[in-house]
N, C-alpha and C positions, 0 to 999 in steps of 0.2 A: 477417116477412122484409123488406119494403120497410120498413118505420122504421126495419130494426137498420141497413140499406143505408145510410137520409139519415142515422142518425146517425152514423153511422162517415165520411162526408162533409159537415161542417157547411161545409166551405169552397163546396160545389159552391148550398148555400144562400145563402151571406152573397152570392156572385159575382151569382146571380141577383135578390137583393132590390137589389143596387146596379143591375143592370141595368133593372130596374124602374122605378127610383129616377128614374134618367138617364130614363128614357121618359116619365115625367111630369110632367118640368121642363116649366113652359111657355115660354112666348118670351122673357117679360120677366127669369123667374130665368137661363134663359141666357144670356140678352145681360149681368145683372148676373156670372155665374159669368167668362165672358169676359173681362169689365174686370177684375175681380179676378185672374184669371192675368195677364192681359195686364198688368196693373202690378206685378207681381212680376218680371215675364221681362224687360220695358224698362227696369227700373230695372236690372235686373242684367245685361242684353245691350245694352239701346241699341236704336233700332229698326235698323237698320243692322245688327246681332252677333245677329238671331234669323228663322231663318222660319218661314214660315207651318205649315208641318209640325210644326215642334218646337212652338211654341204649341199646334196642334189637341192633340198627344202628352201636351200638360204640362193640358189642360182635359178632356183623355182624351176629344175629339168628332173629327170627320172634317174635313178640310179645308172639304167645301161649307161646315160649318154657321159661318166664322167670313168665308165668302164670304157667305152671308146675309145675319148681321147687321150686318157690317160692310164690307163691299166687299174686304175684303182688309186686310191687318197695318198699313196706313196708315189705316187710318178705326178701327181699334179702338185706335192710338196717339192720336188723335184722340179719341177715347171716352174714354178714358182721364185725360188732360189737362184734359177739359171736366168730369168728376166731381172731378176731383182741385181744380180751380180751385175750383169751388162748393163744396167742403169746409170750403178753407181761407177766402174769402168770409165765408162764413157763419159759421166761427168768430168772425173781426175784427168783421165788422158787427154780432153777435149783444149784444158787450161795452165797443164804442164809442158806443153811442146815447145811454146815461144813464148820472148818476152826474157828481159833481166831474172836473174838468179832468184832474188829477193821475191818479184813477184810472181814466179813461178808456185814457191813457195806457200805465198799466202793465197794464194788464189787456187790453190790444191787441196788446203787444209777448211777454206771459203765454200770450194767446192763438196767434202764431206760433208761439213757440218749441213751446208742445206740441203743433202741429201737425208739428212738425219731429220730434221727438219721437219722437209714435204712430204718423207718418203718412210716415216716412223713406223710402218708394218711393216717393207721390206727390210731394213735394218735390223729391226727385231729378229726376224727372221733368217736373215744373212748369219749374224749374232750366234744365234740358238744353234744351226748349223744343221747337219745332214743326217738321217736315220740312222739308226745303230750301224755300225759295220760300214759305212762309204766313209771315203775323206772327207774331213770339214768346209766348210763351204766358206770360212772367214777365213780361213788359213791359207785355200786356195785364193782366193781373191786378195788376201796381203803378200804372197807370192808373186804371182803377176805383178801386181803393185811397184814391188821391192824392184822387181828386174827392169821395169822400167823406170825408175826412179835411179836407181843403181847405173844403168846405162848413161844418164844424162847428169850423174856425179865425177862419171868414170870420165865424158867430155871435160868437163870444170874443172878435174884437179889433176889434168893433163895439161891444158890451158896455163895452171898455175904452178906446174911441176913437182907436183906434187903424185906421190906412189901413186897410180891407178889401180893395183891391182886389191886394194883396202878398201873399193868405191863400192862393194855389194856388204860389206863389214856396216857401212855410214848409211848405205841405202836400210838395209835392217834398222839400224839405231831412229829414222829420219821416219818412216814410216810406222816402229813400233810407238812411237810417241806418239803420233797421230790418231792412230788407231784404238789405242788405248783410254787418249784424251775422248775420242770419243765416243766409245763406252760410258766413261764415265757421264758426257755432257748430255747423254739421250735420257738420262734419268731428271739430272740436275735441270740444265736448259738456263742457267747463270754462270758466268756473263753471258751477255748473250752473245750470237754467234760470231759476229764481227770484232767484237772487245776478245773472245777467247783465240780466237784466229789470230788477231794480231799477237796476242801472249806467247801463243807454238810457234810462232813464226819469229819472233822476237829472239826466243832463245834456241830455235832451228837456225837460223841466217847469222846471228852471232857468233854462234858454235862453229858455225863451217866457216866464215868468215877469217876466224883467226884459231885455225889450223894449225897445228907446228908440224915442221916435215919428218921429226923422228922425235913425234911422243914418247915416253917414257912413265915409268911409276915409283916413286921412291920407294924401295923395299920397307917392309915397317918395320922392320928389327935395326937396319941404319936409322932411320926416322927418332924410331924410340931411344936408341945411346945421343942421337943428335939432340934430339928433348933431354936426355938425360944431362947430357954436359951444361947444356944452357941453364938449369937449375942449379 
């Protein structure tokens, strides 16, 4: 009589093995379950467009426990941000270390894009950046970026005798394209990632490639008497 009961209610079982389930998450799969709602709802709400309530609702836990881990919807935005940064980090640094010039290159800008990609919440959210009043969170992370990019320009145009000390000037230039391009490609998503990669990389690698060792800029008031005479 009690089997025929649980079996004619398999839902009153599933409810309770999840309930279980939940009870023996320890701290640290929580705090990861958290960041993972919590970069789905701020990508899609903004911190600002969600509270605290709806997040506990949407990780199915109680309010205290997202005061725990995180003090409240600004430290888990925060949470958030700081996994999200070390993701994409770690993809760049993982593919920039070794290997020819050229393919460092594309395989950098390879590597953003499919982090834009796979990882289209975090980005958003890297993107959008840090609560009123803290540093931004993309500017910190193209920072970083730059310095190591910057460093491994500062080798090459040592290599090639060229001014080193211009190599964090180039690291800025080499990175704000990047970055930029991919802003814009997280909307667009044409070319796609591979066809646009080679594009940045086409005119990144070219660019450094053929270098002169004391650039210059024609002043435009010689420019213009030089137009002038020619007419």
């Amino acid at each position: 009589m009690v089997a025929k009961t649980l079996n004619t209610r398999p839902w009153l079982a599933v409810r309770k093995l999840e309930g279980m389930a939940r009870q023996r998450m320890t701290g640290a799969q929580r705090r990861d379950q958290l960041i993972h709602v919590g970069c789905a709802a701020f990508a899609e709400r903004g911190l600002d467009g969600i509270s605290v309530e709806e997040l506990a609702a949407r990780a199915e836990v109680s309010k205290p426990a997202i005061y725990e881990h995180f003090g409240g919807k600004e430290g888990l935005y925060r949470a958030v941000i700081e996994q999200e940064m070390a993701k994409l980090e770690d993809r760049i640094f993982t593919v920039i270390q070794h290997g020819r010039w050229r393919e460092r290159i594309e395989k950098g800008v390879v590597a953003v894009l499919t982090y834009v990609e796979e990882e289209t919440d975090g980005f958003i959210i890297i993107a959008r950046g840090q609560p009123p009043g803290e540093k931004p969170s993309y500017a910190t992370l193209l920072n970083r970026v730059t310095s190591q990019v910057s460093a491994l320009l500062e080798q090459a145009f040592t290599q090639r005798g060229l001014d080193a000390s211009v190599a964090m000037l180039y690291g800025q230039a080499l990175v704000g394209t990047v970055s930029n391009t991919a802003l814009w490609w997280l909307d667009k998503r044409q070319p796609d990632k591979y066809e646009t990669a080679a594009h940045i990389a086409n005119m990144c690698w070219n660019g450094l490639r053929g270098l002169e060792a004391q650039p210059h800029i024609v002043p435009f008031e010689l420019e213009a008497n030089t137009g002038s005479k020619d007419d």
